[in-house]
C-alpha positions as CSV (number, residue, x, y, z in Angstrom):
1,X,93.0,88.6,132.8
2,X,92.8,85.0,133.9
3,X,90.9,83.3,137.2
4,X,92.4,79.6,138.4
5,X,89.6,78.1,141.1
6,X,90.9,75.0,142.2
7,X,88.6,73.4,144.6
8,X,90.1,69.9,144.9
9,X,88.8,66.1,144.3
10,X,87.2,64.2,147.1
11,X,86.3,60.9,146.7
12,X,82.4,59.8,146.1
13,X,82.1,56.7,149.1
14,X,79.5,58.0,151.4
15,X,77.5,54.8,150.6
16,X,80.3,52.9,152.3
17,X,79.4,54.5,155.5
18,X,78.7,52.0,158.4
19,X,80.1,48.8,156.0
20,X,83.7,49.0,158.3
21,X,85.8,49.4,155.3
22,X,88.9,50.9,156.2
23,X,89.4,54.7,154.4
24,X,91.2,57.4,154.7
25,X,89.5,60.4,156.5
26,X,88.6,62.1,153.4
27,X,87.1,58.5,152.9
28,X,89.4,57.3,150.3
29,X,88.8,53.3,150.6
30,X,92.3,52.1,151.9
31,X,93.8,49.1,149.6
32,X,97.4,47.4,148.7
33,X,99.4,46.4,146.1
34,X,97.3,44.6,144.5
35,X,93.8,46.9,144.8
36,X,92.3,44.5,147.8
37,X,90.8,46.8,150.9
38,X,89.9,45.8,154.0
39,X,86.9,43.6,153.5
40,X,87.9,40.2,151.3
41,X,87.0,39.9,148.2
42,X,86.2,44.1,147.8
43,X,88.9,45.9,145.2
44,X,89.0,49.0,144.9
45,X,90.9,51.6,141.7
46,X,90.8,55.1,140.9
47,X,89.6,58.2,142.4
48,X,87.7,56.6,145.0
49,X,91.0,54.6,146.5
50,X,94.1,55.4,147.7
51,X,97.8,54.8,146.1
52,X,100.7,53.9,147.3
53,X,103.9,56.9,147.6
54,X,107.3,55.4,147.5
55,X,108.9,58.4,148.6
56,X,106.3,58.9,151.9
57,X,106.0,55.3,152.3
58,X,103.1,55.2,153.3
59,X,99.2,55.0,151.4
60,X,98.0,58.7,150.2
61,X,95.6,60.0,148.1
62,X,96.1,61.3,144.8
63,X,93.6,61.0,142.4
64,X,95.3,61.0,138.7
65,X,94.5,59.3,135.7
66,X,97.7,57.4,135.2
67,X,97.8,55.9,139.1
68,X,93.9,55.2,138.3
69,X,94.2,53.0,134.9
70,X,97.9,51.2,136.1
71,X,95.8,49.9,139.2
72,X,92.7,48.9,137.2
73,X,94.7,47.3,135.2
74,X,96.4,45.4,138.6
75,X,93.5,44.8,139.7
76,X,91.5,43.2,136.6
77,X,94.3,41.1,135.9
78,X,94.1,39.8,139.6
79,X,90.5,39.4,139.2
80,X,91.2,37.3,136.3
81,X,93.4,34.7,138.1
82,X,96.9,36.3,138.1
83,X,99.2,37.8,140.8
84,X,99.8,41.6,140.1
85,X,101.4,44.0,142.2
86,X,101.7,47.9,141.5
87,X,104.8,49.1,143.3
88,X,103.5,53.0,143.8
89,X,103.6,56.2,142.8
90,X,105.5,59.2,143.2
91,X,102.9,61.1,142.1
92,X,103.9,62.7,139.0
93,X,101.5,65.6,137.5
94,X,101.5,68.4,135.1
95,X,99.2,71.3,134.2
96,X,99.6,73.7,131.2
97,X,98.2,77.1,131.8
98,X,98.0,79.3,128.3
99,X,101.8,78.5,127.0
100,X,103.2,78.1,130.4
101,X,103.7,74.2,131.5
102,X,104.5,72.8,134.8
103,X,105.2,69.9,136.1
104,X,105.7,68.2,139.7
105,X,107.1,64.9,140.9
106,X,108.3,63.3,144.4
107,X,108.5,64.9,147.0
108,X,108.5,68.7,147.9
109,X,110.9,70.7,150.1
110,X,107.7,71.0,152.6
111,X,106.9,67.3,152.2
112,X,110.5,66.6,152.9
113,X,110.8,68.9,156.4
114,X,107.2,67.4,157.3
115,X,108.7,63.7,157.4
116,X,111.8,65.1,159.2
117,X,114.2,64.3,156.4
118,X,117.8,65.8,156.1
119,X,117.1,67.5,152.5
120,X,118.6,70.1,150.8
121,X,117.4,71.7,147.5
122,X,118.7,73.7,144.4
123,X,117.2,76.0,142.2
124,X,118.3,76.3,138.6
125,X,117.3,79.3,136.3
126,X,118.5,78.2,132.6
127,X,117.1,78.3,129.3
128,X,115.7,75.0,127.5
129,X,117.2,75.3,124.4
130,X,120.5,77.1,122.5
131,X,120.2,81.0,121.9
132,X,120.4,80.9,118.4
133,X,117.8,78.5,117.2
134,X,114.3,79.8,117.2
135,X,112.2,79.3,120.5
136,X,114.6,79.5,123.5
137,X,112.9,79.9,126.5
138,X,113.6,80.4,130.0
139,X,113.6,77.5,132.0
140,X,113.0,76.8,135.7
141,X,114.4,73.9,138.2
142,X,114.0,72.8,141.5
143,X,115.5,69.9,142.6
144,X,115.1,68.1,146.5
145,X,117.5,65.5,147.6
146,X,119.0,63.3,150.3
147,X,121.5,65.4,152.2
148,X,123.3,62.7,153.3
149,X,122.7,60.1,150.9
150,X,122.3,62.5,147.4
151,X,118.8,60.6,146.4
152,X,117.1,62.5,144.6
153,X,113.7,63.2,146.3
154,X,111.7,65.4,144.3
155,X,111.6,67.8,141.8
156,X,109.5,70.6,140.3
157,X,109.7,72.0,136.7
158,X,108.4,75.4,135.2
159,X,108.9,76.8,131.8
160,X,107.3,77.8,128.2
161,X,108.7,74.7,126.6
162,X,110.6,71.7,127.2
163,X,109.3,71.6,131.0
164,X,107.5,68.6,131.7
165,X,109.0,66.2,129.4
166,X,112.0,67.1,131.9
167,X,109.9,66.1,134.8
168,X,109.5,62.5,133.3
169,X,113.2,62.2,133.5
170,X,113.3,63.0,137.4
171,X,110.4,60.5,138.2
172,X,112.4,58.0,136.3
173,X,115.7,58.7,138.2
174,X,113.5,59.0,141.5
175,X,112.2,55.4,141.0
176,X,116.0,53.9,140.2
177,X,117.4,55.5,143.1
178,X,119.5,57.8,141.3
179,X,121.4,60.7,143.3
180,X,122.3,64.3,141.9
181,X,125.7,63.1,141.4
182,X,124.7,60.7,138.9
183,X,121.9,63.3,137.5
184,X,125.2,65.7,136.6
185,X,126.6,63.1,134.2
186,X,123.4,61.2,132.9
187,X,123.2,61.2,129.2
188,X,120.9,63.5,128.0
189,X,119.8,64.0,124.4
190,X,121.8,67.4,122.6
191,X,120.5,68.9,119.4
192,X,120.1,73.1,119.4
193,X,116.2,72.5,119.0
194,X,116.3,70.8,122.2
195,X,118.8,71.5,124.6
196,X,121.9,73.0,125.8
197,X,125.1,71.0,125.9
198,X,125.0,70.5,129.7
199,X,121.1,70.3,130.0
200,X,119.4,72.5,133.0
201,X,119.0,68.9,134.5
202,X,122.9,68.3,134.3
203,X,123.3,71.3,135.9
204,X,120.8,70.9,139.2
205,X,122.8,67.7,139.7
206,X,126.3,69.9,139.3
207,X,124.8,72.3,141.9
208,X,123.9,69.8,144.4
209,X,126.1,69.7,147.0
């Protein structure tokens, strides 16, 4: 038997209280690009700050370690004279729970009907690997997109192996732009170990329509 409590993050800036830096209401500290908040010469990185979403447009908070060290890094190298930018997130996670993995990234199908897009979504049940080399697992896609455009949007992986490295591969083809029609066809590595021929990938972009 197993109990998950998840109780959330919430960012430590009660001291900043009264100073009229501009935060979020959970009182993330509100910055840009390049890690500068309201108040010149104040940067702000990591858990305490927000990020930019490309996908919501718009500045959220989601406190992971990857968006935390890319905008320290923005912002020491601003600090130190130069002009960084960091372009967003699309706030890519994963969690591994016993031998089950999951992974997230974009957008979700209730993100999507919140921001009134005109989505549509597929749900793939496959396997990660060939039958007859040892470890095939099931595997478990869903896939939201651009109904009118084909963009890929979002995308949520679940599966005993082979899950999350899967999930890299949608947050690269969210950040290029790339629609399903273009996920059918992209040119996916194929050895039995693996993979199938047409990876479960391939096939969510096959089933868009």
């Amino acid at each position: 038997d197993i109990v998950i409590l998840a109780t959330g993050v919430r960012p430590n800036t009660k001291f900043l209280e009264g100073t009229g830096i501009e935060t979020l209401k959970n009182g993330a500290i509100v910055i840009d690009g390049r890690g500068r908040s309201s108040i010149k010469g104040i940067y702000a990185a990591g858990d305490c700050a927000t990020v930019y979403h490309k996908i919501k447009k718009e500045n959220v908070y989601i406190p992971l370690a990857t968006t935390s060290n890319k905008i320290g890094r923005v912002v020491g190298e601003n600090l130190a004279g130069k002009d960084r930018e960091f372009k967003g997130t699309l706030g890519s996670a994963a969690i591994k729970v016993l031998n089950l993995e999951a992974g997230r990234t974009g957008i979700s199908s209730d993100e999507a009907e919140k921001m009134g897009i005109n989505y549509k979504s597929v749900f793939v049940e496959d396997k990660n690997q060939t039958s007859y080399y040892p470890g095939q697992e099931d595997l478990y896609v869903k896939l939201i997109y651009d109904a009118d455009t084909k963009k890929i949007l979002g995308g949520q992986l679940i599966g005993k192996k082979g899950a999350v490295l899967r999930v890299d591969v949608l947050a690269a083809a969210i950040d290029k732009g790339m629609t399903t029609d273009e996920l059918a066809y992209l040119d996916l590595c194929y050895a039995p170990p693996f993979s199938l021929t047409w990876d479960p990938l391939n096939v969510a972009g096959n089933l868009a329509k």
